[in-house]
LOTI-163278 format. One record per residue (C-alpha): residue in three letters; x, z, y. Coordinates in steps of 0.1 Angstrom, whole numbers, padded with zeros to 4 digits, always signed. Layout:
// LOTI-163278
alaXZY/...
***
This chain:
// LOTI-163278
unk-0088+0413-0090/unk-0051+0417-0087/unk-0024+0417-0113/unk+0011+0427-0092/unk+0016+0394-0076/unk-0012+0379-0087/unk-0048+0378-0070/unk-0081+0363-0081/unk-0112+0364-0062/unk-0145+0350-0083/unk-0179+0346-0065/unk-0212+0332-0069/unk-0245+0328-0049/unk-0281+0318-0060/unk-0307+0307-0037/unk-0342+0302-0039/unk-0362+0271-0016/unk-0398+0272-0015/unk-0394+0234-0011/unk-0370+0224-0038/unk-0358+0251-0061/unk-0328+0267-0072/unk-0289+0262-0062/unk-0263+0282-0077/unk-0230+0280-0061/unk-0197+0294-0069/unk-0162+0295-0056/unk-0128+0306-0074/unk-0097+0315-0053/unk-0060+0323-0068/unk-0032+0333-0046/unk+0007+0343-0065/unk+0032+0357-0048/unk+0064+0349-0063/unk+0084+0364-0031/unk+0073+0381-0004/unk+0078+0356+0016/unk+0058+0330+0003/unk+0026+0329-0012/unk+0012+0300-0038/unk-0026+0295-0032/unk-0058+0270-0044/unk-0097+0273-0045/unk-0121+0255-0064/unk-0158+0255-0051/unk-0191+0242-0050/unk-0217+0239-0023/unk-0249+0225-0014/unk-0270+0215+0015/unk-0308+0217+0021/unk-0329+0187+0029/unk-0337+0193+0069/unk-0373+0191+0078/unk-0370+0156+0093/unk-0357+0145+0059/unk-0384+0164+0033/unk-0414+0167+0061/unk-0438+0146+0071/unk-0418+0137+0105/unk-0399+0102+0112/unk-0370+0096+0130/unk-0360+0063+0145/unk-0328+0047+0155/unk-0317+0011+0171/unk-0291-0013+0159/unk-0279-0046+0174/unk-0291-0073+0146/unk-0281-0108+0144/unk-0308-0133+0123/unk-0297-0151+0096/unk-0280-0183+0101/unk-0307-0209+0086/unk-0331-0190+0103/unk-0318-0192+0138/unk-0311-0231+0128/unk-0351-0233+0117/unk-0359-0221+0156/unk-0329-0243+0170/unk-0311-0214+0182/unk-0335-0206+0210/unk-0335-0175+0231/unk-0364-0159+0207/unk-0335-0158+0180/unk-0309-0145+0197/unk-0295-0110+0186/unk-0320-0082+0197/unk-0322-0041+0191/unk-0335-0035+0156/unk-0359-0002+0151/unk-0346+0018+0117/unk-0374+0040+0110/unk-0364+0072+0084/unk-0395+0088+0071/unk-0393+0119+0060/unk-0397+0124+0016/unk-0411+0155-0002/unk-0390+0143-0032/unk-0353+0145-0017/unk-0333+0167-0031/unk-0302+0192-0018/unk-0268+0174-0014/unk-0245+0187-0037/unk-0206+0189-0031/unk-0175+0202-0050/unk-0141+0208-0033/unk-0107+0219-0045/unk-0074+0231-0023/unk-0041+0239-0028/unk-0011+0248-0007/unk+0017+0269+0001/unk+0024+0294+0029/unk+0056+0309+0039/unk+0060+0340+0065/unk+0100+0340+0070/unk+0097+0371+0094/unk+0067+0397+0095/unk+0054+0374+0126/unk+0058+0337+0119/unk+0038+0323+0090/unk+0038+0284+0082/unk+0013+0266+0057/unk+0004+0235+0039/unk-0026+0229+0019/unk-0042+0194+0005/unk-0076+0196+0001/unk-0104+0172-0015/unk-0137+0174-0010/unk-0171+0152-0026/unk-0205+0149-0015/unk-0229+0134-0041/unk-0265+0125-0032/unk-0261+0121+0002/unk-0294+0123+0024/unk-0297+0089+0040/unk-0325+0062+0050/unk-0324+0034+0021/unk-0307+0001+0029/unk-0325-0019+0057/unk-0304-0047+0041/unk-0328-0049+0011/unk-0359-0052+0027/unk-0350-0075+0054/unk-0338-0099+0027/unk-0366-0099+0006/unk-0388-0104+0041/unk-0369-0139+0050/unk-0374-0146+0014/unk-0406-0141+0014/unk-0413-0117-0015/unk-0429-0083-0019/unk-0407-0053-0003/unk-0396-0027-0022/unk-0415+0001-0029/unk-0410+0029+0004/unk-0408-0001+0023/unk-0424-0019+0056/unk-0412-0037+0080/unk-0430-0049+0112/unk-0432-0080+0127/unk-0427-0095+0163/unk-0452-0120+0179/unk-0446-0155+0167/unk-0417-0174+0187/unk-0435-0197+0211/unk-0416-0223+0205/unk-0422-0223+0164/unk-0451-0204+0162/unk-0456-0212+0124/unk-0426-0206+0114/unk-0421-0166+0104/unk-0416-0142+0131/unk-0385-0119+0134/unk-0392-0083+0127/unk-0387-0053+0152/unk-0389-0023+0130/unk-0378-0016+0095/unk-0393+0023+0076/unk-0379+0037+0048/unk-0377+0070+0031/unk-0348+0096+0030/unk-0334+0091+0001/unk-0308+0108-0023/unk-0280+0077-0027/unk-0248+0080-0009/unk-0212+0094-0021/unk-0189+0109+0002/unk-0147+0113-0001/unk-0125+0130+0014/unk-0089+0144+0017/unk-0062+0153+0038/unk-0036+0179+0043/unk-0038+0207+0067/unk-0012+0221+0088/unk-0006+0256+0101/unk+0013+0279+0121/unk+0010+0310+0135/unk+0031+0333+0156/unk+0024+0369+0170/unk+0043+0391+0193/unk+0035+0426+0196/unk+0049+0437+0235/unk+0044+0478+0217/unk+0022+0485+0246/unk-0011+0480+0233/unk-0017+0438+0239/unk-0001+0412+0218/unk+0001+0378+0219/unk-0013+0356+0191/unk-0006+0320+0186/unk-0021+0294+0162/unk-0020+0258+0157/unk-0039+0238+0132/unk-0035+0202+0126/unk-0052+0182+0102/unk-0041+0148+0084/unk-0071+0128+0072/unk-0056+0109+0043/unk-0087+0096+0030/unk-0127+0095+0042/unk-0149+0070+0018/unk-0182+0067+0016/unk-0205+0041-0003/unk-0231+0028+0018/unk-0265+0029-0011/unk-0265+0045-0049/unk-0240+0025-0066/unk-0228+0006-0037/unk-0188+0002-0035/unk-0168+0028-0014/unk-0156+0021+0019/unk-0124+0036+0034/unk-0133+0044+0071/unk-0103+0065+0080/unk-0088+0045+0113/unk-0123+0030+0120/unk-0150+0042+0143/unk-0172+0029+0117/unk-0202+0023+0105/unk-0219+0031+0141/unk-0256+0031+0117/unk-0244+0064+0098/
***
């Protein structure tokens, strides 16, 4: 809808998932105009994405990481080559039960055309993913596995051949499954940057030229439901998402 300088735009979309249900998503947009020249604008929207069949199947996907023991147990088998650190399986099993990541985002910015074929903008945006699909926490079950207790439930972890040297002591393990799970949070936010130029040679081409730059200000995520979150901007980090 527009109102002079004023424009609105309002819109909503429901889906339907044989595997998980409903989502209703909506977005609302607002741009003034309080010169011709330059144009006020912001959005505020939601979003969601599907489980994947590897993540709500029955499939498994697997990944490696480079694991170092813990320290008392690497003393316990006197630092010998069995303990030294190794290629970890991470198992993800897919989990009828996960549910859609949902996300909400907002924008807001400014954009200023000082000819009819130059037009500069600057928009922050902020964006956050809630229930993030992920594999649960190796972390917790390999800790409860040197302790010695039961596992949490989801849970296995497989176990090498004894070391040779120890061979009563507890062997390392090779592999740790878990379910996808619903427990993540991601942040972000940053500022983009536009500019675009055209020139028309009145002979049927013209020349159009954009460039986009984008600032990441801020990119956090917490690494299990209810974990802390971590700022990774200027990191190439962590390597296991």
């Amino acid at each position: 809808r527009t109102w002079g300088r004023l424009n609105v735009d309002l819109s909503g979309r429901e889906d339907d998932f044989s595997d998980f249900g409903h989502a209703f998503t909506h977005k609302f947009g607002i741009i003034y105009r309080p010169i011709r020249q330059v144009a006020l604008r912001g959005t505020y929207a939601t979003a969601f994405r599907a489980p994947s069949f590897a993540e709500n199947g029955s499939s498994s996907s697997s990944g490696f990481i480079t694991y170092t023991l813990p320290a008392s147990y690497i003393a316990a088998h006197n630092n010998d080559g069995y303990v030294q650190p190794y290629g970890l399986e991470l198992n993800a099993i897919g989990n009828p039960n996960v549910q859609p990541e949902r996300a909400r985002s907002y924008s807001y910015g400014i954009v200023v055309s000082p000819t009819h074929n130059i037009s500069l903008s600057v928009d922050y945006y902020n964006i956050l993913v809630q229930g993030v699909i992920s594999e649960e926490n190796p972390a917790v079950a390999l800790n409860d596995y040197f302790a010695g207790i039961p596992l949490p439930p989801g849970y296995t972890v497989t176990a090498d051949t004894p070391d040779p040297n120890f061979p009563t002591l507890l062997p390392k393990p090779v592999a740790v499954s878990a379910p996808f799970v619903n427990q993540n949070e991601v942040r972000t936010g940053g500022i983009d940057f536009g500019f675009h130029y055209f020139h028309d040679f009145d002979f049927g081409l013209g020349l159009s030229s954009v460039i986009h730059v984008t600032r990441l200000t801020s990119w956090e995520e917490s690494l299990g439901e209810g974990g802390p979150l971590i700022n990774m901007v200027g990191t190439q980090g962590p390597y296991i998402l």
